[in-house]
Structure formats: C-alpha cells, structure tokens
N, C-alpha and C positions, 0 to 999 in steps of 0.2 A: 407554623410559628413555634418558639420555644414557649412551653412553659415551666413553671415551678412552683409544686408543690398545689396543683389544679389552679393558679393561675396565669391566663394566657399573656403572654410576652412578646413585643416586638422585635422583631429577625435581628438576629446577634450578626447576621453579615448580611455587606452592603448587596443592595440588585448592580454594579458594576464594581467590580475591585479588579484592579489590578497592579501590579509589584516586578521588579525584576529582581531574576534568580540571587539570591546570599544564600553566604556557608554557612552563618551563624546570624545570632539577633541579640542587641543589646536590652531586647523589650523587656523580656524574663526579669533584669534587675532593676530597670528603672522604674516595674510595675510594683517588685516588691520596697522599693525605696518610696515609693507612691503609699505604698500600703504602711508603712512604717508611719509614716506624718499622718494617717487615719484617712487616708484618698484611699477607698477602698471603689477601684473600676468595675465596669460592668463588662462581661465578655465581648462588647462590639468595641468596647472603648480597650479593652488590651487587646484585641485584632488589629487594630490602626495601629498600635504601637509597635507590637511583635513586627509585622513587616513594612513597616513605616522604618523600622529601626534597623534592617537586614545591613550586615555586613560582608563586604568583599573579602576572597581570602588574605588580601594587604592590609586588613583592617581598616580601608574605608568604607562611608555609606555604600551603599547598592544604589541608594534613592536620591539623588542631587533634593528633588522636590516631591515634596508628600504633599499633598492635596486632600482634602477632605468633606464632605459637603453632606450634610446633613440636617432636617427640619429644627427649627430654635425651639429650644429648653430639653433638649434629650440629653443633651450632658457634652456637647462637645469642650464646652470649658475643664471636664477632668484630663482630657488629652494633652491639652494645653499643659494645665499644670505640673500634669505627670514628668511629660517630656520640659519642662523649664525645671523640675526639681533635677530630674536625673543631669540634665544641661551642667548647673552648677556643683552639685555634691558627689556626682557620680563619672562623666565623661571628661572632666577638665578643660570645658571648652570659656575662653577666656570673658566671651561676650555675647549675650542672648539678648538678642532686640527684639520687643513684644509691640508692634505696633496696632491699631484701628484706626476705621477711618473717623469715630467720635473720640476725641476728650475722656467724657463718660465711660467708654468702652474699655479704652485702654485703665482707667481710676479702677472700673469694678476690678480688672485681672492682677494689676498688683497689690488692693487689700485684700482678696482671696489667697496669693501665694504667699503673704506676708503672713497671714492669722496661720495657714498651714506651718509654715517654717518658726513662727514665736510658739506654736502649740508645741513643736518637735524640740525640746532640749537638745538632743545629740546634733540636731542642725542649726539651731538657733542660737548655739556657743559658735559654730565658725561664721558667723557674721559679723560683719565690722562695722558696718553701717546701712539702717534704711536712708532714705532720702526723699523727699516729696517738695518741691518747690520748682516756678515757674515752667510748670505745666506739664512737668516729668517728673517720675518717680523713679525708684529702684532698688536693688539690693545689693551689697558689695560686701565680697566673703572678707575674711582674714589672710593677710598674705600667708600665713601656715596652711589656709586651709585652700590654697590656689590662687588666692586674687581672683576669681571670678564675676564678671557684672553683670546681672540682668535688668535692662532699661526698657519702661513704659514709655511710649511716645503715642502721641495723636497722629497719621497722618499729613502732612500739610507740604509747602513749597520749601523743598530742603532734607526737608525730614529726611534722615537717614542716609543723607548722601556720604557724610563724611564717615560714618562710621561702618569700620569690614568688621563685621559679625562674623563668629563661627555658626551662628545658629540664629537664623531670622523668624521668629513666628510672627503671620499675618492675617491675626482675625478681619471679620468683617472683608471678605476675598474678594467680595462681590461687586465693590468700592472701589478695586484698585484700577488705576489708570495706564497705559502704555509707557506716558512720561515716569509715572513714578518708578517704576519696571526698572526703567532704562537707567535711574538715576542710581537705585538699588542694587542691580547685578551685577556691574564691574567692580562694587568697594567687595564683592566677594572675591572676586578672581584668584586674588592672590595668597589666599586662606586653603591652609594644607588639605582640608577635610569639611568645606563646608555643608549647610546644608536649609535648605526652605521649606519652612510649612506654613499651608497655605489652609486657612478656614473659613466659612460663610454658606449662606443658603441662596438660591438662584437670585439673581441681580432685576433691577425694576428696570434697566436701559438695557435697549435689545442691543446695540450695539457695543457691550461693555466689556471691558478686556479679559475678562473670566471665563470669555465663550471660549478664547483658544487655550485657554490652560485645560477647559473639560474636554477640547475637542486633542490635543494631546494627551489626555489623560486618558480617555476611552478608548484612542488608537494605540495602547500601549507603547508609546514612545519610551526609549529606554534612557536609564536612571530617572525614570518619576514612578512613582506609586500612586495611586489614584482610587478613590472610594467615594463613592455617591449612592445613597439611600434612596435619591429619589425618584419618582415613579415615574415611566416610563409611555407619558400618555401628552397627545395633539392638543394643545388649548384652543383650539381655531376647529376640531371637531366637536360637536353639540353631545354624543354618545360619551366620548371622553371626559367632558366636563362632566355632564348626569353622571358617570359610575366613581367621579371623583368622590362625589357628595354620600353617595351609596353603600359603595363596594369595602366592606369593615376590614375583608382579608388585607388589604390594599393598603388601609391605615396603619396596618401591625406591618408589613411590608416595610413602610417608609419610617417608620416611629423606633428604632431600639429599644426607645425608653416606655414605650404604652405599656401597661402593664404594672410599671416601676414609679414613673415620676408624674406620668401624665394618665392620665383615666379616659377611660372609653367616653363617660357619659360626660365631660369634657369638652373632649372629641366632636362625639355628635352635637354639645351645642355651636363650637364653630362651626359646624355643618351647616349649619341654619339661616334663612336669608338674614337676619338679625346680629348671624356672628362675622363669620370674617368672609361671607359671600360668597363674591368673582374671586378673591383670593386666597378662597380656601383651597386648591390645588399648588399654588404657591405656595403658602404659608406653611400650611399641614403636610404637603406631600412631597415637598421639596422638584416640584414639576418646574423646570427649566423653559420659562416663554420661549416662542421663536423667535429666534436670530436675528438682527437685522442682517439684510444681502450683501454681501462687498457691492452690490450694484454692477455697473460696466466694469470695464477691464479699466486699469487707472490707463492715464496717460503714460505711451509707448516711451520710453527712457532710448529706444535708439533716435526716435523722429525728434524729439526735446533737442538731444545733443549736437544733430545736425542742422540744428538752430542757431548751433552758438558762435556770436563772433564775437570777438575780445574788443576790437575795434566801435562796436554797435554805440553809435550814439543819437539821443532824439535830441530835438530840437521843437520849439512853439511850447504849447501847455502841455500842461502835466494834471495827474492826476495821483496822491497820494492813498495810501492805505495802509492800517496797524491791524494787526492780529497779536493775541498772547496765547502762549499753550495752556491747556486745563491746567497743569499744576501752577503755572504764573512763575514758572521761574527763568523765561527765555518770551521774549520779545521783539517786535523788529519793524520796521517800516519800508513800506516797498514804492514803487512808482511807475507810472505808465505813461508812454507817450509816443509819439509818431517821429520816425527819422525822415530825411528827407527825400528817403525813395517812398515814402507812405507807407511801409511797415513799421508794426508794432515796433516799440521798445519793452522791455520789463525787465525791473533791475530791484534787487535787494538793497538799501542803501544805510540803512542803520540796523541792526541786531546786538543785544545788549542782553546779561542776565535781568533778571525781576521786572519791574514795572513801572519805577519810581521815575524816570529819566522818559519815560514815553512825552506827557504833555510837552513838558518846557523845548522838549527837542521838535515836535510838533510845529509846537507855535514858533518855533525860531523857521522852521520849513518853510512853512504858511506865511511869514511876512517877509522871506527872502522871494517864492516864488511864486506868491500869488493863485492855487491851484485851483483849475476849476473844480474842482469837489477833494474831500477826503474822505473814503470810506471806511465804515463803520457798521460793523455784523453788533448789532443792539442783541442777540440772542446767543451771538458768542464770548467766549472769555472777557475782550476787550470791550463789552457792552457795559462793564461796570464803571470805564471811564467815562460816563458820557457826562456827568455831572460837574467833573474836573475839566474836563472842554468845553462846556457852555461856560463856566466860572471864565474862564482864559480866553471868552472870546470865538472858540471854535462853536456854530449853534449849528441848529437847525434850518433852514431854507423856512422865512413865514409862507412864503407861495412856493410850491415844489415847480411850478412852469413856468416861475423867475426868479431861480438863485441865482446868489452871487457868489463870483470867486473866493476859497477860502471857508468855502460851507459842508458839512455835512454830507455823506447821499448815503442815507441810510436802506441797506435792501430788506425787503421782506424774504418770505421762503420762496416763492415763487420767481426770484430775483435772484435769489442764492445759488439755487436749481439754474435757471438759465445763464448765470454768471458761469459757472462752472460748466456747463455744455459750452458756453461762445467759447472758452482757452480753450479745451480738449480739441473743437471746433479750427482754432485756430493755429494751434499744435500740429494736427491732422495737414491742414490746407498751408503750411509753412506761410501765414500772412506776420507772424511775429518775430523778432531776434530778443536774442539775450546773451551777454557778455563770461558765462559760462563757471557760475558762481556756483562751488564746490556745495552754500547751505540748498540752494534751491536743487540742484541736481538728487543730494541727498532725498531729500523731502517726497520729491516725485519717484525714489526708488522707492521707499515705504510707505508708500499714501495707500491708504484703502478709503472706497466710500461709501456712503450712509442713500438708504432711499428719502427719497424728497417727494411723494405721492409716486406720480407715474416718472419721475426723472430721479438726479439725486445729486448729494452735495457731497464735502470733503468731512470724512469721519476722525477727525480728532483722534476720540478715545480708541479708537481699531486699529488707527495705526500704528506700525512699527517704530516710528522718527516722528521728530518736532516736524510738522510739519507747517507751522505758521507761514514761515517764508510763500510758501504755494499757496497759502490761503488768502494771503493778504494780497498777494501779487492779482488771484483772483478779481481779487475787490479792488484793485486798482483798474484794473481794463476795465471791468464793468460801469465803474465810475467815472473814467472818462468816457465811453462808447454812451452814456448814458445823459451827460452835463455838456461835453466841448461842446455840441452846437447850441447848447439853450445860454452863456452864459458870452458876454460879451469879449473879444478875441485883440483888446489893445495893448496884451501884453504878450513881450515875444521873446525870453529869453536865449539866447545863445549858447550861452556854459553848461555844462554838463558836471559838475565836480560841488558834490552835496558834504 
C-alpha cells in the first residue's frame, strides 16, 4: 500500500485497469485546470484521468468509454469534476450531460461544480448563466468563451434522448438500464469526437446492465478504458465473506482514499454485525454480487422465422396482453388466438411511445372483443396500471375458477416461468404462426433471460432491445391457454382487423 509521511494509504491503482494504447493525454492539463479552481486530486483520481483522457495520433479519444467503479465516498465525485471543468474551459466540447439515476444526485454535482467555478474568478468571468429550474440545472459559458453547456438531469423516460452530447457523464452506473443505453447512444453517433463516462459501485440487481459494461471492460474491449478497485472475491463462498470482514490489507486494496478521507477505525466499525453487515463486502469492498445466468439459450430466431405467415389469421376468442419497457417510454398490446387449423395465432397489435394511451385503448379492445382474459405481469412495468384498469372497469376475477370475459389473469412467478417455457415450447414444436412483425422478430433477436428458481423468465434489464412485444405476447398465450376453457365460449368473432 502507499503511504505518506508514515501514514498508511489506499492503492493509488485500480486491482483491474485497463486503457487502449494513446500518443498523448489531455489529463496532465485538465488536472492542472482542476488544480487551479482548488480541486486539488489524489494520485488514483489523476490515474483515471491521464488514461481515461489518452488521445489518438488524429487527436481523438483512445477511449469511446471510460468506466470507473470504485467503493462510495473515496472521491470519485473529483473525477467528475475534474473531467466537466476541463469538458467546458479547456477541450471546447459544446455539451456535457451530467446525468443520475436520483434527483438528489444529480442537485449534489451541480452545486459542487458551480461553488468550484464561482470560487475561480478566471472561470467564473466566462459564465453567462447558471440555471436551476424544473428539475435541471446547469452552466452556460459566454459565447466569447465557446458557448459551452453542462446540463444536470435525473435519469428518467426520455432523459437524454434528444440531446447529442460531446461528453456524457453517468454517475450512479449501476442504475443504468439497456433501454436507456439504447436511447442515449445513437444521439452520440453523429458527434466528431465523443465520449462516455461511466461511474458507480456494484449494482443490488444481479441482472443489471452494468454486468456487461464490466464484463467488456475486463476483457479489454477496445476503445473503453476500465478501472475497478474492487475486490476480487465469491460472495456465495463462507471463507470469502470471513476474510471480507477481516483481511485490513484488503480494505487499503479496495479504498484509495483510507488513509485520506476515510479512517481505518471507521472502517472496522462497518465491519461489524451492527454496521453495514451482509453488505459490508459490497459497500466497503466494491465486491461485484454474482450475475444473474442468461438462463437457456433465448428463442432460436431461425425456427420463430419459419413460423411466419403474413396471411396467419385466428378466429373464436382472443386473449389480450400489455407489457411496458422499464424506462416506460415504449408500450404495446399483443394477442393470442387459435386459427382454424388449431395453431396458435400471435400478433403485436398496438405499440405506441409512453403509457398514457394503454387503458383507454384497452378498454375500447375489451368491449369490441370481449376477451377471455387480459394479461397482466402485476411485478412488471405494466403492474403500475392496475389501479387505472380496475377504475375502467378491467378487474380482477372475485373467483379465479369462474371468470368472466374481459378480466384480468394475473401470473405469479411460477406462471411467468412456465408461460415462457410453453412459447419457447411452442416455438420448438412449430404448434404457433405469426404474421412476421419486424417489432417482435427484433425483440427475440436481443432477448436474454433471468433465472426464475429452477426455470426462467424474460430479462428486461439484460436485454439488448425493447423487448415488450415478446413479453407480452408471452402473457397472452398464457392467458388464453389458461382462461379459454374456464370462461364461457358465446362469442365468436370473425374479423381479424384491431
């Protein structure tokens, strides 16, 4: 471990760094322009910069994505800073989005860079305006001094879509979702030189999108730089957890800042069953839980395809289902039913941005075709309407072993699990068609899935694509395979055109 001046210090480098090859590095000035405004960093925190900052001999990044991860309160908020001062006063880069996934998060980094930048005269002249209202804040230089913006945002459905940033910083890493990803990386695209950094400590959902930026960040994947402090140990071994609590070398290992910001005796009282427990290898050591499994292999994308007929129409009852993606800004309604050779149907029939349009569009369904069930993942995104569909009429079944048309079939996890085995099932044994809808084919090319005890369900956050359509389609077969025989059969539409 470093120390100074006989006191012992936490490791100035990460236990994984890695960087691809540059000629040069911008860190050197952004450190001392850091230093100017009285951000005076600590050697682990100008190590991320220096080759977080590498440049190609064309004068772009080295590093599309810098990634960082390291235990809370060792100072990753000076990196931040550092690299958003240099962002605006120093690189000319027009737009720095500082986003979190709280509110709060994002409030504390722009009164931090704001009391930095009002403390520094020579910077605090080329500012043209702060700004703090409905629920963003920001800084905006002088057009003498570049017109540069850096914008604080929360997180949320939307966030950040519209705006191409030269420079994205994304505290709280740990939060981020696949959708939001997806909604974020194309407004880069078109940006000469951009660039992503990515901050937080290991995530509470095993299956959170954070696992594949560490699991390219370790594989040294090229153009990302990648730095993780933390320790290197099994949380599902009993020895690993013991030497977590224990092993002090271990603590100065994972902590940069012990020594400096944070105290040993501290330290040892998280150690303690009294302090931060089970999660004191978490918390303190920045120990990475295990994974959830992709589970099976998803559903084969040749045998789906060779499903499909454009012609595919059902006939008799139906069976409705709505899914929403985590972020809630893509929605959609799906349907199941039997043709008249007695295969499946499964058809996408409404998909719509946000959420607002789900009931009323529902209930106009529901009183044109009467279906024996509409289902509803009460644990998924779309579990928050259920309040807004009881109000409209869509309820609950009083007896589950005699609903009626137009109700509810809500699955538990065990149902979820088995909904998603009978399609894959189905998929397999060609018992279903589909009319060969570009959203669903998507969705099954980037579905991954989550274990469900000893089976498993469709992983949202892991995947690649919205995958609603396939989710809800899910919960539509399920829902009739589950309701057609218990509900009575005196209606028998014809038409097919929703």
């Amino acid at each position: 471990m470093t120390s100074q001046h006989g006191v012992r210090l936490g490791a100035q480098t990460p236990r994984v760094g890695r960087w691809p090859d540059y000629v040069s590095s911008a860190g050197a000035e952004v450190i001392e322009l850091a230093e100017s405004a009285g951000l005076i960093l600590d050697p682990w925190q100008q190590f991320v910069l220096t080759h977080g900052l590498g440049e190609q001999r064309d004068g772009r990044w080295s590093a599309f994505k810098v990634s960082c991860w390291v235990p809370r309160q060792n100072g990753k908020g000076g990196i931040i800073e550092a690299r958003e001062l240099g962002g605006l006063f120093l690189l000319g880069e027009q737009l720095i989005l500082h986003s979190a996934h709280e509110y709060k998060t994002a409030q504390e980094g722009f009164l931090r860079i704001k009391g930095l930048i009002e403390g520094t005269p020579d910077l605090d002249r080329r500012v043209n305006r702060y700004w703090q209202a409905n629920g963003e804040q920001g800084v905006e230089l002088t057009r003498a001094a570049g017109g540069g913006r850096l914008r604080f945002i929360a997180r949320s459905k939307g966030s950040g879509r519209g705006f191409s940033g030269d420079c994205n910083i994304l505290d709280e890493g740990q939060e981020l979702t696949g959708a939001q990803m997806a909604a974020l990386l194309p407004t880069m695209s078109a940006r000469p030189n951009p660039q992503l950094w990515f901050f937080g400590t290991p995530p509470d959902d095993p299956a959170a999108w954070a696992y594949g930026l560490r699991e390219d960040g370790e594989a040294g994947t090229p153009r990302m730089a990648h730095f993780d402090w933390g320790a290197d140990l099994d949380l599902t071994n009993p020895e690993d957890r013991r030497r977590a609590l224990v092993d002090r070398d271990l603590w100065y290992a994972c902590n940069p800042a012990l020594g400096r910001r944070i105290t040993e005796d501290f330290v040892t009282d998280e150690a303690k069953p009294s302090g931060l427990g089970d999660r004191f290898a978490v918390e303190r050591l920045g120990v990475w839980p295990p994974r959830a499994a992709d589970g099976p292999s998803v559903l084969d994308l040749a045998a789906w395809e060779a499903l499909a007929d454009p012609e595919s129409r059902r006939t008799g009852a139906v069976a409705f289902a709505i899914d929403i993606t985590p972020s809630r800004d893509w929605a959609c309604i799906t349907v199941y039913g039997l043709r008249t050779d007695g295969l499946g149907h499964a058809e996408v029939i409404d998909r719509r941005p946000g959420t607002d349009w789900l009931v009323e569009r529902l209930v106009q369904l529901t009183e044109r075709w009467r279906p024996v069930a509409i289902g509803l993942d009460l644990k998924g995104p779309a579990g928050s309407l259920l309040v807004d569909l009881e109000k409209a009429g869509i309820v609950r079944p009083d007896d589950p072993d005699r609903p009626a048309r137009g109700q509810l079939a809500i699955p538990g996890a065990q149902d979820v699990a088995a909904a998603c085995g009978q399609l894959a099932d189905a998929v397999t044994q060609g018992t279903l068609r589909h009319i060969g809808q570009d959203v669903l084919t998507e969705a099954i090319r980037g579905a991954k899935t989550r274990p469900l005890g000893d089976a498993w369900g469709w992983g949202r956050r892991i995947s690649s694509v919205d995958i609603s359509p396939l989710v809800a389609v899910t919960l539509a077969r399920w829902a009739y395979e589950t309701r057609a025989h218990l509900v009575t059969t005196d209606y028998d539409p014809l038409a097919n055109i929703f």
